[in-house]
C-alpha positions as CSV (number, residue, x, y, z in Angstrom):
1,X,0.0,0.0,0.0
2,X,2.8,2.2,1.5
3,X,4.2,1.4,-2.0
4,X,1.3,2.6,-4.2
5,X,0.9,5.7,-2.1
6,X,4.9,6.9,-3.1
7,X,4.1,6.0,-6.5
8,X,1.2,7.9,-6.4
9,X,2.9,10.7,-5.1
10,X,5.8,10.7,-7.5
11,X,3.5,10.7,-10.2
12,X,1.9,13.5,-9.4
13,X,5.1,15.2,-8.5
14,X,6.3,15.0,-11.8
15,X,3.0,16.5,-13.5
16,X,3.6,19.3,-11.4
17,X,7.6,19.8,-12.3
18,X,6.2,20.1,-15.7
19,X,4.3,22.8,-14.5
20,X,3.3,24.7,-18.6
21,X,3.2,28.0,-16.4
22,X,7.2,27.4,-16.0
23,X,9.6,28.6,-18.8
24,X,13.3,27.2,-17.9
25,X,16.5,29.1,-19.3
26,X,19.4,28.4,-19.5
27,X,22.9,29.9,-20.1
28,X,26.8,30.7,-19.0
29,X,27.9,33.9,-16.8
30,X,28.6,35.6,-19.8
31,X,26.8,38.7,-20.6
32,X,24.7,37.1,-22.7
33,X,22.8,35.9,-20.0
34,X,22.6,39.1,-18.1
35,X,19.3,40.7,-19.7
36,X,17.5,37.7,-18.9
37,X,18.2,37.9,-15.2
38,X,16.7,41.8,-15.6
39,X,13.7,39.2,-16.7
40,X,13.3,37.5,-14.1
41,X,13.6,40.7,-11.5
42,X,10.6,42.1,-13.8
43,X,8.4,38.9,-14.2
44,X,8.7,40.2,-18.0
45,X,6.3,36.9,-18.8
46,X,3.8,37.7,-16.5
47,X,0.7,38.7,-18.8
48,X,1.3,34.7,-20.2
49,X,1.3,33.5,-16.4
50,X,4.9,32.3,-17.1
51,X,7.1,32.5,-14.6
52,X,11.5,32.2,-15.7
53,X,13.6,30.1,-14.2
54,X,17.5,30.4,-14.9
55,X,19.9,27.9,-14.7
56,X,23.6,28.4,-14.7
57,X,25.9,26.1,-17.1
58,X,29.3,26.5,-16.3
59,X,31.5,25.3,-19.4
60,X,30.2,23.7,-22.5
61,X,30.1,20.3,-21.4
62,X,27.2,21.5,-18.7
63,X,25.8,23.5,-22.0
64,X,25.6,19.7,-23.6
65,X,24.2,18.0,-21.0
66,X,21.5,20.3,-20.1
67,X,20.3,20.4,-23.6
68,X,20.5,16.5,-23.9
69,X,19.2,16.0,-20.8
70,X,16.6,18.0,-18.3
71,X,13.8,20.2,-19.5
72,X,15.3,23.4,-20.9
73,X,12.8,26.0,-22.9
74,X,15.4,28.3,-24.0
75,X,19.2,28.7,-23.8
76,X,22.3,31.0,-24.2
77,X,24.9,30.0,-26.2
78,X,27.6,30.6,-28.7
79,X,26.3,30.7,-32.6
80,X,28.3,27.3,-33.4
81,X,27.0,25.1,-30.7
82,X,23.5,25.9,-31.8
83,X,24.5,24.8,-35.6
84,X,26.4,21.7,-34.4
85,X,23.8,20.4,-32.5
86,X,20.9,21.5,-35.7
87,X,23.5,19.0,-37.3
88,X,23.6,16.7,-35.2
89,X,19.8,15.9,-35.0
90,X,19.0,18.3,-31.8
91,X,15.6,20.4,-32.7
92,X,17.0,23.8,-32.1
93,X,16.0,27.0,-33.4
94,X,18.3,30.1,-33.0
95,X,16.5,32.9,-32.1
96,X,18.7,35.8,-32.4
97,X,22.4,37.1,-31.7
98,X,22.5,39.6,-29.0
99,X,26.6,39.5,-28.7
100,X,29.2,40.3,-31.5
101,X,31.9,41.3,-29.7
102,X,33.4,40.6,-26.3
103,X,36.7,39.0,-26.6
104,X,40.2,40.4,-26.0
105,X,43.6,40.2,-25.4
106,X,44.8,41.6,-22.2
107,X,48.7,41.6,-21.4
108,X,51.3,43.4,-18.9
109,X,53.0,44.7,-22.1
110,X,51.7,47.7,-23.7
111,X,53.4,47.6,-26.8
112,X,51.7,44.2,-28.4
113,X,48.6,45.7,-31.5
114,X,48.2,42.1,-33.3
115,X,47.9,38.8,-32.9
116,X,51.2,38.7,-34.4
117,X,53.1,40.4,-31.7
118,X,52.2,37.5,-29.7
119,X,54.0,35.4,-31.1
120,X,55.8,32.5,-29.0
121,X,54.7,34.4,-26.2
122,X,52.5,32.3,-23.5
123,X,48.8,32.3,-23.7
124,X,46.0,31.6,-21.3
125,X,43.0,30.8,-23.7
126,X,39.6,29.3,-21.7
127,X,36.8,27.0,-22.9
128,X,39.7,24.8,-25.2
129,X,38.1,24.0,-28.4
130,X,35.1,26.5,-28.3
131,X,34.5,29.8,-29.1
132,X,36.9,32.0,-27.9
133,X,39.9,29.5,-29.1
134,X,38.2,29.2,-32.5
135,X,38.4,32.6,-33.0
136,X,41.8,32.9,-31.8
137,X,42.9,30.1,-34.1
138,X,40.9,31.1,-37.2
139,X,42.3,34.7,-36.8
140,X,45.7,32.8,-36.1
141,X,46.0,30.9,-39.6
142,X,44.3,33.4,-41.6
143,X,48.0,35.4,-40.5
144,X,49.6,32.7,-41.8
145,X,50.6,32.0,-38.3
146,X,50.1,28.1,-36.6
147,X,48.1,28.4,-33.1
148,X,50.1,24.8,-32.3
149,X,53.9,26.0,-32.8
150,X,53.9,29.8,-33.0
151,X,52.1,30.3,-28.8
152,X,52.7,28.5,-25.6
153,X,48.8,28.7,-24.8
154,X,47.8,27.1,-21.5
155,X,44.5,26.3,-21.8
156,X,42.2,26.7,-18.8
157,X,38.1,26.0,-17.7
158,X,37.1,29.4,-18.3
159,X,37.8,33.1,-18.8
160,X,37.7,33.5,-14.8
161,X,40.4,30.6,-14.5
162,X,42.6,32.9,-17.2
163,X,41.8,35.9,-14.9
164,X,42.9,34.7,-12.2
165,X,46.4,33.4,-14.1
166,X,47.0,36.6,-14.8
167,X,46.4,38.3,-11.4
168,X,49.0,35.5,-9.6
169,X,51.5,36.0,-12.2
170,X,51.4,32.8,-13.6
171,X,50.6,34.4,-17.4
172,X,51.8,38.0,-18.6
173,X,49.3,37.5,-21.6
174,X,45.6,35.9,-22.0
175,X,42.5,35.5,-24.3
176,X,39.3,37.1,-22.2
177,X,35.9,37.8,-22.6
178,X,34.0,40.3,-21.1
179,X,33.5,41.2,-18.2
180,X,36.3,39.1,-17.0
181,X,38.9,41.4,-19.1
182,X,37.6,44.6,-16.7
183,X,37.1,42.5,-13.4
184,X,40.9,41.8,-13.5
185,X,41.5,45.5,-14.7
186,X,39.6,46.4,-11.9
187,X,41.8,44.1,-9.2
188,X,44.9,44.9,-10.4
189,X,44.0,48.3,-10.3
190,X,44.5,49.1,-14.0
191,X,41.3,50.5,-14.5
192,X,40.8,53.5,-14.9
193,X,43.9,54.8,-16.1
194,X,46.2,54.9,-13.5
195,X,48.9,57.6,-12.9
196,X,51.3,55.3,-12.8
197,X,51.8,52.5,-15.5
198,X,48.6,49.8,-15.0
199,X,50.2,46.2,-14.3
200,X,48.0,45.0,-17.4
201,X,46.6,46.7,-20.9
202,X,44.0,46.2,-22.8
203,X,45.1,44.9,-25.9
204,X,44.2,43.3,-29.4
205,X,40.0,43.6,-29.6
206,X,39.6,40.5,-32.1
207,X,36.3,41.6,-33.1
208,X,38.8,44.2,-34.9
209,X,41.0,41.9,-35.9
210,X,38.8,40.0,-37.3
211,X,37.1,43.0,-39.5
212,X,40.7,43.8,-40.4
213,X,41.8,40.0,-41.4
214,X,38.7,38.9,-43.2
215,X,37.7,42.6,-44.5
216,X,34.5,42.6,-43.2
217,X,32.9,44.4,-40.2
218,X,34.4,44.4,-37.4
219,X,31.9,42.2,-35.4
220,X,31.4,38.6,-35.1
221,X,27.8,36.9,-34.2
222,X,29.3,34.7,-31.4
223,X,26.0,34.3,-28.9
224,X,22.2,34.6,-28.6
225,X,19.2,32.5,-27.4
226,X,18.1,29.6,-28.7
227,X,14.6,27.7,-28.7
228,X,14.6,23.7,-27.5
229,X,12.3,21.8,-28.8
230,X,9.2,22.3,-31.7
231,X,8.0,25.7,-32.2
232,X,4.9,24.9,-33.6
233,X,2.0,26.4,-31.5
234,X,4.8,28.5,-29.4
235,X,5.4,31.4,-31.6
236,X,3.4,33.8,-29.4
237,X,5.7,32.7,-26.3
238,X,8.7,32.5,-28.3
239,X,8.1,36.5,-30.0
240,X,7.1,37.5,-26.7
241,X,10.5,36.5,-24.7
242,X,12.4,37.7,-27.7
243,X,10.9,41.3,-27.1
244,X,11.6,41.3,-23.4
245,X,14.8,39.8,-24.1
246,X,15.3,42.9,-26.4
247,X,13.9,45.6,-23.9
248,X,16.5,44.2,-21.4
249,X,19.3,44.5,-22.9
250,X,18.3,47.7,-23.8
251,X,18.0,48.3,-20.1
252,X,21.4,46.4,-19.3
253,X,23.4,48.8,-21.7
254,X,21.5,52.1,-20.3
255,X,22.5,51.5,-16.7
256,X,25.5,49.6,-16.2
257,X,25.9,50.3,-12.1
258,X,21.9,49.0,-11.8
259,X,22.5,46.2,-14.0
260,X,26.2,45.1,-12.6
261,X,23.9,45.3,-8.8
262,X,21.5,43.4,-10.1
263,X,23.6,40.4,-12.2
264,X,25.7,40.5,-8.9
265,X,23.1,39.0,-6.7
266,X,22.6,35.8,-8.7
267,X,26.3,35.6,-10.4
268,X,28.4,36.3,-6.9
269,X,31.2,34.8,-8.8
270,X,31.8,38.5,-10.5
271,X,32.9,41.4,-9.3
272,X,30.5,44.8,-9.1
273,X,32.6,47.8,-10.3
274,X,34.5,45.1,-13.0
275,X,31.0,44.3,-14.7
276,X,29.8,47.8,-14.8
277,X,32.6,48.8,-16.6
278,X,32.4,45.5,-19.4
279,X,29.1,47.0,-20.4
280,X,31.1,49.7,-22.4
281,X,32.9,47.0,-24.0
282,X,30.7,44.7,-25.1
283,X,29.3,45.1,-28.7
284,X,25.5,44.2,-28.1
285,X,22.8,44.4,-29.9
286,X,19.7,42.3,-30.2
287,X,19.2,40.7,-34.2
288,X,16.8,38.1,-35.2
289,X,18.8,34.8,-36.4
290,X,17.1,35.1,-39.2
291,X,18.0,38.9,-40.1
292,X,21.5,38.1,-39.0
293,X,21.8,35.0,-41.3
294,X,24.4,36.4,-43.6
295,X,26.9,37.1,-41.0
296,X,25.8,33.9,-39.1
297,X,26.7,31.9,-42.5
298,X,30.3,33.5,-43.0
299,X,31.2,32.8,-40.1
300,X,30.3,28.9,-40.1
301,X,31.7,29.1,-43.5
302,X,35.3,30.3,-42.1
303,X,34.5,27.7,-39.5
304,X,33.7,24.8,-41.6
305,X,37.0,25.5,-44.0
306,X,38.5,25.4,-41.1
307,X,37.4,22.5,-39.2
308,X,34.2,21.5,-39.9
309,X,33.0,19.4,-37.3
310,X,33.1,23.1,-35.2
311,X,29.4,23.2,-36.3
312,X,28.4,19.7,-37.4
313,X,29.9,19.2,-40.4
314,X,28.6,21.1,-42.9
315,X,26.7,24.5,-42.9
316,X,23.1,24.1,-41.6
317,X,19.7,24.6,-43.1
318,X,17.9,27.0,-43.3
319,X,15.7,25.3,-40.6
320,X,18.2,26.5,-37.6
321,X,17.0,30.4,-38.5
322,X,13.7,31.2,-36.0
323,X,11.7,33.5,-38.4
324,X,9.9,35.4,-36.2
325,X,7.0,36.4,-39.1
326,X,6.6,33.0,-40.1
327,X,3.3,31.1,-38.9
């Protein structure tokens, strides 16, 4: 009896952990994310009687496993994880890409403009194999320069591990992405300008490098939300978290004190003053997958010359693009 009764009980359990008044997201610590943490503060999904639930994925293995795995409604997450996994079978539509430009080379020399003054020098690069090493090693060849012979790159878990290299002393040089680049600006005391020399400089932006080495715009679609699962029947949900995803960032970039307060709270692993000033430094701006398809398509195209199983294989259909006019 005892028995039937826990059975009972789980059952119903799980009808309610399916709760439809639940929408789950998903995504890193990267400022991708932050707008939809303004979300939740607003209860932007409130005339649907949604309520948001965010869960943190650390590295792109967690990125993997929650999207194999558990119950995710949305995620944020770089451009060519959402194509590999299209090609791989996953049903994934890519909503948008809100980021296209937060990576950076920080260094204790001053004098170091390319990619090529870094040469033999050593590196701590994060997240080995994803994107910010793929952009370092695409921008890397296309300089006719080998990522495996021409750096010493330690590769670490993420861009707070590289950080934190760099404050000990263990690296003069690293690959980060924002707002890791100003949190260790900010605890070195580098930033602002001191009146002094700063311990470290910002230096090479490889969204620039990228617009100067491929002679294209100097921005790259590297992140943006994604939708998990069939969007048949959804589109009202789906166009409605877009547009508070859009009025938040909007928010995020208009007050970066507010919004560094707020991220704080949920993401204690950064720093206040550190993420306020990232917000600068971030390009960010909020374009349907399907509007940004063009830029979306070089890039897997540099990607799949490259190495090709970055995204899949091949390039994917046309079926990854969310068209948010389409019924």
């Amino acid at each position: 009896m005892k028995k039937i009764l826990l059975l009972s009980l789980l059952f119903i359990y799980s009808l309610y952990a399916k709760d439809g008044n639940k929408i789950v997201v998903a995504g890193p610590f990267a400022s991708v994310s932050h707008p939809i943490i303004h979300m939740l503060k607003t209860d932007a999904l409130k005339d649907l009687n949604k309520k948001i639930e965010f869960r943190l994925w650390k590295n792109p293995d967690e990125l993997r496993a929650l999207v194999l795995n558990s119950d995710i409604d949305f995620i944020a997450l770089p451009t060519n994880v959402a194509a590999n996994l299209h090609n791989k079978g996953i049903d994934i539509k890519l909503l948008n890409v809100s980021v296209w430009g937060i990576l950076a080379m920080i260094s204790r020399e001053s004098n170091l403009k390319t990619l090529k003054d870094f040469k033999g020098k050593k590196i701590a690069l994060p997240f080995r194999a994803d994107m910010p090493d793929i952009i370092f090693q695409e921008l890397a060849k296309q300089q006719g320069l080998d990522p495996k012979k021409d750096f010493e790159i330690q590769y670490v878990a993420n861009p707070i591990d590289a950080m934190q290299m760099l404050i000990l002393r263990r690296v003069n040089h690293a690959l980060l992405a924002e707002p890791a680049i100003s949190i260790a600006l900010r605890k070195t005391d580098s930033f602002p300008i001191k009146v002094v020399a700063p311990d470290l400089y910002r230096s090479v932006d490889l969204q620039e490098e990228w617009g100067r080495v491929f002679n294209t715009k100097a921005k790259i679609p590297q992140a943006g939300i994604a939708f998990l699962g069939n969007t048949k029947g959804k589109e009202k949900l789906i166009n409605r978290f877009l547009e508070e995803y859009r009025k938040s960032l909007i928010w995020y970039k208009n007050n970066p004190k507010e919004a560094a307060t707020l991220v704080v709270k949920t993401l204690p692993m950064l720093e206040e003053k550190g993420l306020a000033d990232s917000i600068n430094h971030v390009t960010l701006e909020e374009v349907s997958a399907f509007s940004a398809k063009e830029e979306l398509e070089f890039f897997f195209g540099v990607l799949k010359e490259s190495n090709s199983k970055l995204i899949g294989g091949k390039l994917p259909t046309n079926d990854l693009y969310y068209n948010p006019n389409e019924r």
